[in-house]
N, C-alpha and C positions, 0 to 999 in steps of 0.2 A: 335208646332210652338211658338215663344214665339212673343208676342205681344208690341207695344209701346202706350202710349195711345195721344190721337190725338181729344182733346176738351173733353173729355167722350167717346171718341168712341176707339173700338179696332183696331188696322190697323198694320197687319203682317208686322215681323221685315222683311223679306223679301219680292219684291213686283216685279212681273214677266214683265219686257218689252215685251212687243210684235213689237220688230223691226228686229230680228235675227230669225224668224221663218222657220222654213225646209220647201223648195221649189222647184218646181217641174222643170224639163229641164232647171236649173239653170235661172227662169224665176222669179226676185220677185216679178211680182202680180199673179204669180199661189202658191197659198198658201198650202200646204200639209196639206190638213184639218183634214185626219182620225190621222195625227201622231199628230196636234196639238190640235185637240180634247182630246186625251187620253194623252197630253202633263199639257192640264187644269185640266181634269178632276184630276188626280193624286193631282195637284197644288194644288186645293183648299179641296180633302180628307184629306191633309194634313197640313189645317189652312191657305191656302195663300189666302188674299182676298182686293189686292191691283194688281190690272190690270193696267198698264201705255203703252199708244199706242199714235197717232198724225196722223193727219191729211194725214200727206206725205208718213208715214211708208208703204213699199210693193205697192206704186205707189196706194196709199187708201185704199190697201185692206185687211190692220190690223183693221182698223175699221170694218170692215165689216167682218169677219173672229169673231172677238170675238163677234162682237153682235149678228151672228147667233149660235153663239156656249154657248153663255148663256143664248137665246130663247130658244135654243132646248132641252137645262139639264135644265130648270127652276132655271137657278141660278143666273139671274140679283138682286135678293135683299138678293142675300148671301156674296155679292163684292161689293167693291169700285173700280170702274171707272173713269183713268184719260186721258184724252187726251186733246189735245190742240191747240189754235188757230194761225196757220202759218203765221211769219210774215215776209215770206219772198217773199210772195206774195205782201207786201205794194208794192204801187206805181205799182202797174200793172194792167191794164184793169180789171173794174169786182172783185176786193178785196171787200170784203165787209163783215165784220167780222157777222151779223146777219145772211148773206146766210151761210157763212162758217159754224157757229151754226148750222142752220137749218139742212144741211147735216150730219153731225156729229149725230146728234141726229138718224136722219134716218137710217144711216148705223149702226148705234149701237144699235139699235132698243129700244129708251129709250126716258123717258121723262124727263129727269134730267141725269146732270154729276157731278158727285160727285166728283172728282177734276180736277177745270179746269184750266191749264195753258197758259199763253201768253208765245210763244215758242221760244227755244234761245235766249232773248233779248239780243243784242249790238249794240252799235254806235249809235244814235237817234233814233231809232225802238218806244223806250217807247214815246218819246215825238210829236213823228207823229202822231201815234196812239191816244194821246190825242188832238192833236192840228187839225188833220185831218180827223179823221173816229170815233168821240166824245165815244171813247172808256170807258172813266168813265163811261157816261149815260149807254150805254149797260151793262158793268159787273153790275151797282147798278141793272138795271132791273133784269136781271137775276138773282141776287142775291135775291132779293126782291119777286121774284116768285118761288122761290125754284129750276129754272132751273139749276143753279151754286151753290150747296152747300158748296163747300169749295175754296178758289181763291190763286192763286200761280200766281209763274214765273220758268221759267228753264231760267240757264246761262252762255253764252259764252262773258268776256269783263274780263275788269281786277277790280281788288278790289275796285278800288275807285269807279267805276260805280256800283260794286255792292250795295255797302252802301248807295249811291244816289238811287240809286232804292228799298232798302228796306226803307227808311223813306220816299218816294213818294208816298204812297199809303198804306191802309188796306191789309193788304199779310197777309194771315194765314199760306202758308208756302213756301218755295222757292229749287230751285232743283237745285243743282249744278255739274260738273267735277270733280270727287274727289278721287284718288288713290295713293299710295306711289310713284310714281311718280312724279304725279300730283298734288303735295301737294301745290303747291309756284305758281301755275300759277292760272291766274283768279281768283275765289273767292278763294280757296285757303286758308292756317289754317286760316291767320286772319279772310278772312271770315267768318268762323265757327264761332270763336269766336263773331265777330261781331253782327251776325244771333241770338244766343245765347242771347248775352246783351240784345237782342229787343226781346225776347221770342217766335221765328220765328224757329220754325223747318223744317229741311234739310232733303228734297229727296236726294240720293245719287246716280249717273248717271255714267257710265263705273267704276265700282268699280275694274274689271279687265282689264281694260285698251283696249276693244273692243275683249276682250280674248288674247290680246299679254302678258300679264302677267300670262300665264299657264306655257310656256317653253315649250312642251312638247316632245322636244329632245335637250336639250340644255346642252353637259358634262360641259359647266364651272359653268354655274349655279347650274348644281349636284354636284361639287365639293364646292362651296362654302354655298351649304345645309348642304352638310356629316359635313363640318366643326364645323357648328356649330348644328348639332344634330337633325337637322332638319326630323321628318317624317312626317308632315301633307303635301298635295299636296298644288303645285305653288298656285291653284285657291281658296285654305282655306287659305294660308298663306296671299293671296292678300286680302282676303276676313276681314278675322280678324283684319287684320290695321286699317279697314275702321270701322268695327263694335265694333271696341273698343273706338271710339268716343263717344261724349257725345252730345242730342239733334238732336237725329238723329229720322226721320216719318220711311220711308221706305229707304232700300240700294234695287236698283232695278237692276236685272239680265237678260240680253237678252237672253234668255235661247232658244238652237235650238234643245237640243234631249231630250229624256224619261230621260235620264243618267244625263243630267246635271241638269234638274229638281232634280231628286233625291239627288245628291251630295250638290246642293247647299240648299236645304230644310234642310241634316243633317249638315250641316256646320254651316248654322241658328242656331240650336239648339242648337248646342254648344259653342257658339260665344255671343260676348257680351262686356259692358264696363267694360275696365278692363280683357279685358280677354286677351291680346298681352306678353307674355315675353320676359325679358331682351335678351333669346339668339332670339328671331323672330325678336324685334326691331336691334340688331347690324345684323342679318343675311341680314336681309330689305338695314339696310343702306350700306354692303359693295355690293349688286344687285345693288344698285343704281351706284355706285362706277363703278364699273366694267362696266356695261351701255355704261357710257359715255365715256369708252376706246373703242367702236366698231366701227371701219372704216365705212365711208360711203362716197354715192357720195356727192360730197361738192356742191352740188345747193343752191342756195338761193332764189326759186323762184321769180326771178326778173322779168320773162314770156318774158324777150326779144326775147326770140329765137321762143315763140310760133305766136307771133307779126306779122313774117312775113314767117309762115311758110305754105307753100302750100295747107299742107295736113290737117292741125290744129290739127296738135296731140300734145296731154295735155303731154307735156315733161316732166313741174316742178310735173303733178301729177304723172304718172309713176317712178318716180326717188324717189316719198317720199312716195310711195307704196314700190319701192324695200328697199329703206332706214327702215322702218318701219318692214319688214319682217325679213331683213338678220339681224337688232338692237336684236328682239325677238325672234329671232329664231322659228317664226312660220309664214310659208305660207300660210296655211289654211284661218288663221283670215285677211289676207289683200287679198285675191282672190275678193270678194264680191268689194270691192273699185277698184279695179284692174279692173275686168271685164264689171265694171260699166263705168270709165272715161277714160279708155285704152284698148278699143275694137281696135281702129284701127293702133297700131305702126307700124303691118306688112305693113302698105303703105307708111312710111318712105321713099323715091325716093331718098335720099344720097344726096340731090344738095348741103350741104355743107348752107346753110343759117342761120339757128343754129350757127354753129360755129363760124362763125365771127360775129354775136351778141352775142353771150355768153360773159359774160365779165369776169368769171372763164375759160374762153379758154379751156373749155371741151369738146371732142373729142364726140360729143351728136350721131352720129349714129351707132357708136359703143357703146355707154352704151347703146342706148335702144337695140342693140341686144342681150345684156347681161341681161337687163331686161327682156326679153321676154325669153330667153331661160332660165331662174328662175323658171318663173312663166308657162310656156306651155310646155316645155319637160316633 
């Protein structure tokens, strides 16, 4: 495993999310614990020792999943543990970032988090939190009692709020959206760069794009592999863009089988700055190229149509679940969002209300039954 170093400490180039973990009657808070037991255990025989999980992940029960599974291998001071405090919970009955700790701690069975993040910050989130729920006072405590050893943010907004948010506070390191794709949104290169000037190093968050950047039946994307000479796999090619940066802690991977632990541990080891060539970089940028030539439904989530729709079925998220699939040519990796926020289309009644709110005049009950017959035959 090759290592980055992080104040004096070692912290594996690679660092295992725990949000995509293998689940039982397609249920995420039953946690497939015997496959992710020997999912870790492998993980960390082989140097990984940057754990990243949150409060929300598996409906809480990623927290709770790894801290019994590094009670019971006596491997809690053989890892770094990061999760973090939900702020999407502001402004709702009962937030109260000290309970939240509390719990966290409990489920993780620990007395200290070794990196703790304030979770997707955007829009005023940071400045609530200061002005409302005296969030300084708490991170200094903790920090000050050794509860919080190292302090972050993870980020979802765009560049300018990023950079306001790195010079607003002590950050030791900050986590962003970052893949060949995803280069120009949000934080984004300049980000990096940015992150960099201030001596702020980057967690790196969907590096393959929530696994849509595998392909893994996709002939045009095989053709314009062959082209350019391409043999490492879609998820080393996606992997390497990202790990060829400079100022990077950990690139973290939502890893759900024994197999992709394995793949993505040797991908680690042979990855690195500097390590992307000339034909991966033009291979990268004609993927990107071809991309944006793939039909989709033309929605704009404008939610008009969900507005006044009887049954409340999430239209704009269905549409940008099939958009997202049929773009990457993988259904697999958008099932999980699909079966989450679009349980219910088959109750679609046809009354036709949709469609005269829709202001793209899109024929909405017949796409969702093209949606459906995607994603359920």
């Amino acid at each position: 495993m090759r290592y980055n170093d992080f104040h004096g400490e070692k912290v594996s180039a690679l660092g295992f999310g725990f949000m995509r973990l293998p689940v039982l009657q397609n249920d995420q808070s039953k946690i497939d614990m015997p496959k992710v037991e020997e999912m870790l255990l492998y993980a960390v025989e082989h140097g990984v020792n940057y754990f990243d999980t949150a409060y929300p992940y598996h409906n809480g029960f990623s927290e709770v999943a790894l801290g019994e599974l590094l009670e019971r291998n006596g491997l809690r001071d053989k890892v770094n543990i990061a999760t973090k405090l939900f702020t999407l919970e502001i402004g709702r009955p009962g937030f109260d970032p000290e309970k939240m700790f509390a719990t966290q701690l409990e489920r993780l069975k620990t007395d200290h988090i070794d990196y703790y993040l304030i979770h997707g910050l955007h829009g005023d989130q940071w400045e609530r939190l200061k002005n409302d729920y005296n969030i300084l006072e708490f991170l200094a405590e903790k920090r000050r009692t050794g509860a919080i050893r190292h302090m972050g943010f993870s980020f979802h907004d765009s560049y300018e709020a990023f950079v306001k948010l790195l010079d607003d506070y002590d950050w030791e390191f900050a986590q962003i959206q970052y893949n060949y794709l995803d280069h120009e949104i949000q934080a984004g290169d300049r980000g990096m760069r940015s992150a960099q000037e201030r001596g702020i190093p980057l967690n790196i968050m969907e590096p393959v794009k929530g696994g849509n950047l595998i392909f893994p039946d996709y002939p045009a994307i095989d053709r314009i592999r062959e082209k350019y000479g391409i043999t490492e796999s879609n998820a080393e090619l996606a992997l390497r863009y990202v790990f060829d940066k400079e100022n990077l802690n950990a690139v973290l991977s939502g890893m759900s089988t024994l197999e992709q632990v394995k793949e993505n541990i040797a991908i680690t080891e042979r990855a690195g700055v500097g390590c992307l060539t000339e034909n991966e970089k033009a291979c990268i940028e004609e993927i990107r190229i071809y991309l944006e030539t793939v039909p989709s439904i033309p929605c704009t989530a404008c939610r008009y149509c969900v507005a006044g729709c009887p049954q409340q079925i999430q239209i704009p998220s269905a549409f940008s679940c099939y958009n997202t699939a049929v773009k990457f040519g993988n259904k697999a990796a958008q099932l999980r969002s699909y079966n989450r926020s679009c349980s219910n289309l088959a109750d679609c009644l046809e009354c036709g209300q949709c469609v005269e709110a829709c202001p793209q005049h899109l024929e909405i009950p017949q796409l969702l039954q093209k949606v459906r017959s995607y994603f359920e035959d």
